[in-house]
C-alpha positions in Angstrom: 0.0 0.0 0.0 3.0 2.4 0.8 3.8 2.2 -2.7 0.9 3.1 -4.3 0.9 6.2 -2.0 4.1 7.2 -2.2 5.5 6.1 -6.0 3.3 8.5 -8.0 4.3 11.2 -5.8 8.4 10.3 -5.7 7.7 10.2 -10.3 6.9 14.1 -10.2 10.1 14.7 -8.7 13.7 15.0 -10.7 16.6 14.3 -9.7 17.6 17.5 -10.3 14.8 18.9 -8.1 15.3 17.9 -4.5 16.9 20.4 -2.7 20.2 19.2 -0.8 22.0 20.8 1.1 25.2 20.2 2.6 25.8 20.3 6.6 27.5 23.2 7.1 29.2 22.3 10.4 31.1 18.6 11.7 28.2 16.6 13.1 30.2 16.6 16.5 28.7 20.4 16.3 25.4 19.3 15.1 21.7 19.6 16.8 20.1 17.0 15.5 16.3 16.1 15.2 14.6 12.9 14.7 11.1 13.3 12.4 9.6 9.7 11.4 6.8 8.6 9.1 6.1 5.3 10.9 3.1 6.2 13.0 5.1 7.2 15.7 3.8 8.9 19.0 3.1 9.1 22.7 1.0 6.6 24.2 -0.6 9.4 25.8 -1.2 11.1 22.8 -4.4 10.6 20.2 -3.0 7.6 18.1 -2.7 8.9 13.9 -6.5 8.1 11.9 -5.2 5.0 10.2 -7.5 6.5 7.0 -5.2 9.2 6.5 -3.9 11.9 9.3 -1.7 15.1 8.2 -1.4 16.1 11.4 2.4 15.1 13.7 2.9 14.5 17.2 5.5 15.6 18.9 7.8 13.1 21.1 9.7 14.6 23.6 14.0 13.9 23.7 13.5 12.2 27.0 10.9 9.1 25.6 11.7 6.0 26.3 10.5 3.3 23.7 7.9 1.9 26.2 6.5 5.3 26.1 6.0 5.1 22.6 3.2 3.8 20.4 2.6 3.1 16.5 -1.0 4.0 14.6 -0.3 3.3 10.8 -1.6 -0.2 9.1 0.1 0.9 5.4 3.6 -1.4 6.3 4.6 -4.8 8.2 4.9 -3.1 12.0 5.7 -6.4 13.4 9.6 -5.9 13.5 9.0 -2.0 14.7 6.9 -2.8 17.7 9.3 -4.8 18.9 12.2 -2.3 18.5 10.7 0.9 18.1 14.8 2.3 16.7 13.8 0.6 13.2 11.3 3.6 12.6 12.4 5.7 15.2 15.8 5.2 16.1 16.4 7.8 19.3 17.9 4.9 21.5 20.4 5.0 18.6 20.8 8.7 18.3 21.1 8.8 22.3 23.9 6.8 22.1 25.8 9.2 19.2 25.2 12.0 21.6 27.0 10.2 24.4 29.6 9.0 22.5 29.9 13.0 20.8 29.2 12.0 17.6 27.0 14.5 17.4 26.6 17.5 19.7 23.3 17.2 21.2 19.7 16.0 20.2 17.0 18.4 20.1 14.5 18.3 22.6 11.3 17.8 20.0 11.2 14.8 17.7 7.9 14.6 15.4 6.1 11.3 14.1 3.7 11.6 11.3 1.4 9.2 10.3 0.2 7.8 7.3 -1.1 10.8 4.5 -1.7 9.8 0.9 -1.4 13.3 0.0 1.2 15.6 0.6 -0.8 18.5 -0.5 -3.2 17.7 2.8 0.9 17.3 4.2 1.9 20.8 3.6 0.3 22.8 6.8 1.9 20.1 9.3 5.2 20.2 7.2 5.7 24.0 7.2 4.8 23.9 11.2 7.4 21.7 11.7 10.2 23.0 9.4 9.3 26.5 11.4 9.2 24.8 14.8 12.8 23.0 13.9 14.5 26.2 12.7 13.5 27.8 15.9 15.0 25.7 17.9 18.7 25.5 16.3 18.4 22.4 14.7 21.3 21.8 11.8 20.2 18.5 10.6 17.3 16.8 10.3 17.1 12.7 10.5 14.0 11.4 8.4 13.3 8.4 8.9 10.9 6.5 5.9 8.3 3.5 7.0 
């Protein structure tokens, strides 16, 4: 089901149209913020409308995975609900900020849900682009379900 969703969109786009850009800094120097399409949120929070949702949730730096939750039925969750870092790897990015890999994570991660339209998308996306270059982030972690 992801790819009929997604694979129409991902044609319209050319190579030469998505819009890189390098890190600017070392990563050691690097905020870094997690933002996942696997369903991803709070348990505490309203779970994602598995019939489409272009709304996020935002997952605080200090979630553990037992505090987490996934609402999305367009991918095989088995694998993920048993480790939560295959669609939402903060555990992992914990560790890189330990080890100063990277300088620190941001305090606000975001989960999105599933959304068969990124037009419907755009509101939630632009909230969270501004609400991430508020906050100092330099790179951005997206992580695909």
């Amino acid at each position: 089901m992801s790819k009929l969703i997604a694979l129409p969109q991902l044609r319209r786009l050319a190579i030469g149209e998505v819009p890189w850009t390098p890190l600017r800094k070392p990563l050691s120097d690097s905020t870094v913020v997690l933002i996942s399409t696997g369903g991803v949120h709070l348990r505490s929070d309203r779970p994602f409308n598995l019939n489409g949702d272009p709304t996020f949730r935002v997952i605080p730096k200090g979630a553990q995975p037992a505090d987490l939750a996934i609402s999305h039925q367009a991918y095989d969750r088995t694998d993920a609900l048993r480790d939560i870092n295959l669609v939402f790897p903060i555990e992992r990015l914990r560790e890189l900020e330990a080890e100063h890999v990277i300088r620190r994570l941001a305090e606000d991660h975001y989960g999105f849900g599933l959304m068969g339209s990124a037009r419907r998308l755009l509101p939630a996306m632009k909230e969270v682009a501004r609400r991430i270059s508020e906050s100092g982030v330099d790179l951005a972690l997206l992580v695909p379900a």
